[in-house]
C-alpha positions in Angstrom: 127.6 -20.4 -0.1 130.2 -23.5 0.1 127.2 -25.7 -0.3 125.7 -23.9 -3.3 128.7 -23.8 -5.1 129.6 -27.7 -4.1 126.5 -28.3 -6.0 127.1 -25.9 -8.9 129.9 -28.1 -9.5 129.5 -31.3 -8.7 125.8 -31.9 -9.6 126.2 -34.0 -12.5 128.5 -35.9 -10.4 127.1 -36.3 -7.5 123.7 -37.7 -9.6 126.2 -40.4 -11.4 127.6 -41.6 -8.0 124.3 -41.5 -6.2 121.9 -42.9 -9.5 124.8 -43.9 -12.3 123.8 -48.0 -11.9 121.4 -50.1 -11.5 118.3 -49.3 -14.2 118.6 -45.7 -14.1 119.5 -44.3 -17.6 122.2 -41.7 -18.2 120.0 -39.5 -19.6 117.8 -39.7 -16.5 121.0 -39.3 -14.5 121.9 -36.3 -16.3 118.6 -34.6 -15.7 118.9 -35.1 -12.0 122.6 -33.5 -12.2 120.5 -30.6 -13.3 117.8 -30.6 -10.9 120.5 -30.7 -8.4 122.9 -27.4 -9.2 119.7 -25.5 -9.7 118.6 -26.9 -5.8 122.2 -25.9 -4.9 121.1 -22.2 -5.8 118.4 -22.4 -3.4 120.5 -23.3 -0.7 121.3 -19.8 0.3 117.4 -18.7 0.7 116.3 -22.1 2.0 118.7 -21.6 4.8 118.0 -17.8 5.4 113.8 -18.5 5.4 114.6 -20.9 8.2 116.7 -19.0 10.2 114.7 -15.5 9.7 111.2 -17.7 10.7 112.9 -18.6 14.1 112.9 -14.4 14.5 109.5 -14.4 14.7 108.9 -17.5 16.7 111.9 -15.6 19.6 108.7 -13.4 19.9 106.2 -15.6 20.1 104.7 -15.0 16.4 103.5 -18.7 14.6 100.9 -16.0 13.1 103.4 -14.2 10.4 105.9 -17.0 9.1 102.9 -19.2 8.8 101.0 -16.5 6.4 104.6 -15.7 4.4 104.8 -19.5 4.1 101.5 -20.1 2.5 102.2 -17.3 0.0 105.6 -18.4 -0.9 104.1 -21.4 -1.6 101.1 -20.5 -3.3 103.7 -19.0 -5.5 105.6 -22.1 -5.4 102.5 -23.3 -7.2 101.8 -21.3 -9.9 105.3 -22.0 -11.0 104.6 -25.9 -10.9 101.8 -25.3 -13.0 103.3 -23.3 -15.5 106.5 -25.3 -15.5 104.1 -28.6 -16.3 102.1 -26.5 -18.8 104.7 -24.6 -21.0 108.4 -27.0 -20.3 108.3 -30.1 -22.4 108.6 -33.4 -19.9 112.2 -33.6 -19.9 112.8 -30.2 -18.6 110.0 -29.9 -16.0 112.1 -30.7 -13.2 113.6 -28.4 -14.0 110.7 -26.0 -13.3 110.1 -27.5 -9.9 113.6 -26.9 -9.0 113.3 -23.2 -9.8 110.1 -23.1 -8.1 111.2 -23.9 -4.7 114.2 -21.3 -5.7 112.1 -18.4 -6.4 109.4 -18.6 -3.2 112.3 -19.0 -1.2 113.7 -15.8 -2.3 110.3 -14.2 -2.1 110.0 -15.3 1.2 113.6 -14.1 2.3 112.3 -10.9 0.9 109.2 -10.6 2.7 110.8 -11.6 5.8 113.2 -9.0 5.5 110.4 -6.1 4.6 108.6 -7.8 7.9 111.2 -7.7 10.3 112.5 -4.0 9.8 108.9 -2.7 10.1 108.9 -4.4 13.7 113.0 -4.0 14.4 114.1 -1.1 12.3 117.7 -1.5 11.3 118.8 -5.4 11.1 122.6 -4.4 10.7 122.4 -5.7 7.4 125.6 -3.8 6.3 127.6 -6.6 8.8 125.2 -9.4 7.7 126.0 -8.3 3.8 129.5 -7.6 4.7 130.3 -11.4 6.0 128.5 -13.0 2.8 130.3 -11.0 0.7 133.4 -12.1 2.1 131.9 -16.3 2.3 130.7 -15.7 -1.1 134.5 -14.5 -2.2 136.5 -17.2 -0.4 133.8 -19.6 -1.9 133.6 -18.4 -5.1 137.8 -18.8 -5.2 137.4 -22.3 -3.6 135.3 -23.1 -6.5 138.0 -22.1 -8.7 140.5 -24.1 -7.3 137.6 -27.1 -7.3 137.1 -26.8 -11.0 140.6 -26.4 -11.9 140.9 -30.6 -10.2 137.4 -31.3 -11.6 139.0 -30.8 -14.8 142.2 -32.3 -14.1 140.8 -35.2 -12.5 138.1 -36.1 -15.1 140.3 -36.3 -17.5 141.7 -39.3 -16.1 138.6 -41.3 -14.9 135.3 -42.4 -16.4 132.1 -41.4 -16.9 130.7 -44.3 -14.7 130.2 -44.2 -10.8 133.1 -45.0 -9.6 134.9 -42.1 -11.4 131.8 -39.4 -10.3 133.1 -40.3 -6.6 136.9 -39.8 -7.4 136.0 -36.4 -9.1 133.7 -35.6 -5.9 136.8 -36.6 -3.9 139.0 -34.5 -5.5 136.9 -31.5 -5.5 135.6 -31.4 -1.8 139.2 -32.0 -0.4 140.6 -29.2 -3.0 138.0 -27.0 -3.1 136.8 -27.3 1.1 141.0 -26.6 2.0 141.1 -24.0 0.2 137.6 -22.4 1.2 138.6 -23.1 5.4 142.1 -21.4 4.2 140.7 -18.1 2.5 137.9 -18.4 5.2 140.8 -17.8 7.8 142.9 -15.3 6.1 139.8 -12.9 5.1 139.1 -13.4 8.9 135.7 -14.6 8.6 133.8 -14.1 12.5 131.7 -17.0 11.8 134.0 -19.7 10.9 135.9 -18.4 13.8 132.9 -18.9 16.1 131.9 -22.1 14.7 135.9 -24.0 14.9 135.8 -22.7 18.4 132.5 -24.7 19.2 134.1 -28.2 21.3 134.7 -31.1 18.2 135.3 -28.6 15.9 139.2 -28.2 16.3 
């Protein structure tokens, strides 16, 4: 969720400081800050299809994710292809981007369906119950991120240079504020993983 929104935010910016010289044009530039916010939505099922097909492989099943895989892509597809045929060139990206969001999702989906045929109850309430809370304290974070995106980008230009100084601003705002909410709303997970060794 901290990814996602980081991208939400900061995709225009990060495609100026990472494609803003050389021969690219801006209006290139621009379209790859777009393909990159709607790729930041499709962190959270990217993430969860990867972790849900090591479920299967804990029992020794290549068999299932590999089938779910294949349709999420064949559906991956079909968007492609209708992306390329109805979006006019400048926005097909665009429809690419979306693709890999939706047979992501489908594929979270059909994992889910899979898993509680074979497990029963996943816990979900304690699985929903922590993203709600990471998606709250994120959510805020991005608040606070915006508010010196705003601030910040008034002062700065367009070019590069200034897309790294609004990055800067956001990820150091936004990310302090995200570990501090994190901690107060008592989040297990961000417990377990600054207990990990090089993580204090």
């Amino acid at each position: 969720m901290p990814t996602t929104v980081l991208f939400v935010l900061l995709g225009p910016d990060l495609a100026t400081a990472l494609f803003g010289h050389g021969h690219a044009t801006s209006s290139a530039v621009r379209a790859t800050g777009s393909v990159l916010v709607i790729f930041g939505l499709a962190v959270l099922p990217f993430s969860a299809f990867q972790i849900m097909v090591s479920f299967f492989y804990a029992f020794r099943d290549t068999r299932t994710p590999a089938i779910v895989n294949i349709a999420a892509d064949a559906i991956g597809v079909i968007i492609f292809i209708a992306a390329a045929l109805a979006l006019p060139a400048r926005d097909r990206d665009l429809g690419l981007a979306a693709g890999n969001l939706i047979s992501y999702t489908f594929g979270v989906a059909a994992f889910t369906y899979l898993l509680r045929q074979r497990l029963g109850r996943l816990d979900g309430h304690r699985v929903l119950r922590t993203l709600s809370r990471v998606s709250i304290a994120a959510t805020l974070a991005g608040g606070v991120g915006l508010g010196a995106r705003l601030v910040v980008a008034k002062s700065v230009t367009g070019t590069w240079p200034g897309a790294l100084v609004v990055i800067t601003a956001v990820v150091l705002s936004g990310g302090t504020s995200f570990l501090w909410l994190a901690r107060r709303m008592r989040i297990t997970e961000l417990r377990a993983l600054l207990a990990i060794p090089g993580h204090r």
